[in-house]
C-alpha positions, 0 to 999 in steps of 0.5 A: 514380525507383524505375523507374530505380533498378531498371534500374541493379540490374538493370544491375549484377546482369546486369554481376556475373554476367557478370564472375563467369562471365569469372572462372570462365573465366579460373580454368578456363583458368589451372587448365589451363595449371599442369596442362600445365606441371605435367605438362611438368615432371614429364615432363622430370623423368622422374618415374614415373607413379603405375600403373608404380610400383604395378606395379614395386611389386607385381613387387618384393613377388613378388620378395621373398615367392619370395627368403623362400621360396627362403631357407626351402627352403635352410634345409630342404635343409642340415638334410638335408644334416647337420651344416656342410652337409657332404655325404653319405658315400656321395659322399664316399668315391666315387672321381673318375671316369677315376682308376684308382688308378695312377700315370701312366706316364714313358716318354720 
């Protein structure tokens, strides 16, 4: 009887090992499918994959460090202009070009 109670372990252990290896199949495949629709709705959802926000990321923090800079150059440039931005005397006083200081003539 010991004889036959091994073969019937062995049976059972060979069966255990075949039905664990189907069940990993079977979570393999079914991992693969939810990826696949997971992946088909995030499509259809237009959702931005992670390197093109990384890169949109990047382009805007440029963006912003060249906007400070822009903004502490301005700054800089109105201190040189003077009080209220105003602008230079010399150009303030300069006359429109073309105007010679007469009035237009009325002949009809």
């Amino acid at each position: 009887m010991s004889q036959t109670s091994n073969r019937v372990f062995d049976e059972l252990a060979r069966l255990m090992t075949d039905a664990a290896g189907v069940a990993r199949g079977m979570r393999e495949e079914a991992e693969t499918v939810f990826r696949s629709q997971a992946e088909k709705v995030l499509r259809d959802l237009d959702v931005v994959q992670r390197e093109e926000f990384e890169a949109v990321r990047e382009m805007a923090s440029r963006a912003r460090e060249e906007n400070e800079r822009l903004a502490a150059r301005i700054v800089e440039l109105e201190k040189r202009l003077g009080p209220e931005g105003a602008a230079p005397k010399a150009a303030a006083t300069r006359k429109p070009r073309g105007s010679k200081g007469s009035a237009p003539s009325t002949s009809d």
